[in-house]
C-alpha positions in Angstrom: 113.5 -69.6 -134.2 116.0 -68.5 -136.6 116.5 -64.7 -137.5 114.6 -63.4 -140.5 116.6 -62.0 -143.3 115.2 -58.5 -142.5 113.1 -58.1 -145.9 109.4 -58.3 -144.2 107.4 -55.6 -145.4 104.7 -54.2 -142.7 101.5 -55.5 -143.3 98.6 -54.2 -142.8 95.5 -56.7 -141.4 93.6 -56.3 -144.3 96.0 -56.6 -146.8 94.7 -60.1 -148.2 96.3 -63.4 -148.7 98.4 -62.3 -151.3 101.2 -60.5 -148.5 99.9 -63.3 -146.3 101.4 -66.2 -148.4 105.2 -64.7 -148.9 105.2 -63.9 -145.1 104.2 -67.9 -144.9 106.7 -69.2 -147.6 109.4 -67.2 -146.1 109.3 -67.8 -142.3 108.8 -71.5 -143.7 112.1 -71.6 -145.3 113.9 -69.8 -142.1 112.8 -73.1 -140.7 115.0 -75.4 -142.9 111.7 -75.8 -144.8 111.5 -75.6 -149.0 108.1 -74.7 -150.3 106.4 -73.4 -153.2 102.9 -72.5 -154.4 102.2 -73.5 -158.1 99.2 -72.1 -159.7 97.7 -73.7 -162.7 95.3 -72.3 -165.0 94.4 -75.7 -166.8 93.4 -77.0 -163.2 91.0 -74.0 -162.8 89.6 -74.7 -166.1 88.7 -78.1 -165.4 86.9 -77.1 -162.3 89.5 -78.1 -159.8 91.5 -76.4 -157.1 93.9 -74.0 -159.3 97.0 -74.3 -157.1 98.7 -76.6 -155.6 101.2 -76.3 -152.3 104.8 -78.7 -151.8 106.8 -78.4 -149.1 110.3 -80.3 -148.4 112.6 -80.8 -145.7 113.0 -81.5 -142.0 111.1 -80.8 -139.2 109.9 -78.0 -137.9 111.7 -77.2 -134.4 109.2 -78.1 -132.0 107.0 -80.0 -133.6 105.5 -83.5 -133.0 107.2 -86.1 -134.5 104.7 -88.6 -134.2 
């Protein structure tokens, strides 16, 4: 697993999903991994998921390939 940058704050278990999802986004980039969550307020309004996730890049070390 590759070294994190150093920059994770100390979260607390009921901090919410907000601290949750940078946590997520960067250990998924120290992977070789490019991800991003959009949020869209038109989506919301038309009664559909608000955000969307994309992620780019190879695979994760260890993972099944198949």
């Amino acid at each position: 697993m590759a070294k994190g940058m150093g920059r994770r704050p100390k979260v607390a278990l009921d901090s919410g999903v907000e601290d949750a999802t940078v946590l997520i986004l960067e250990w998924l980039g120290e992977q070789g991994v490019g991800a991003m969550i959009r949020v869209d307020a038109e989506r919301l309004r038309d009664g559909r998921p608000a955000w969307t996730f994309a992620a780019s890049g190879g695979a994760l070390e260890g993972g099944d390939e198949g």
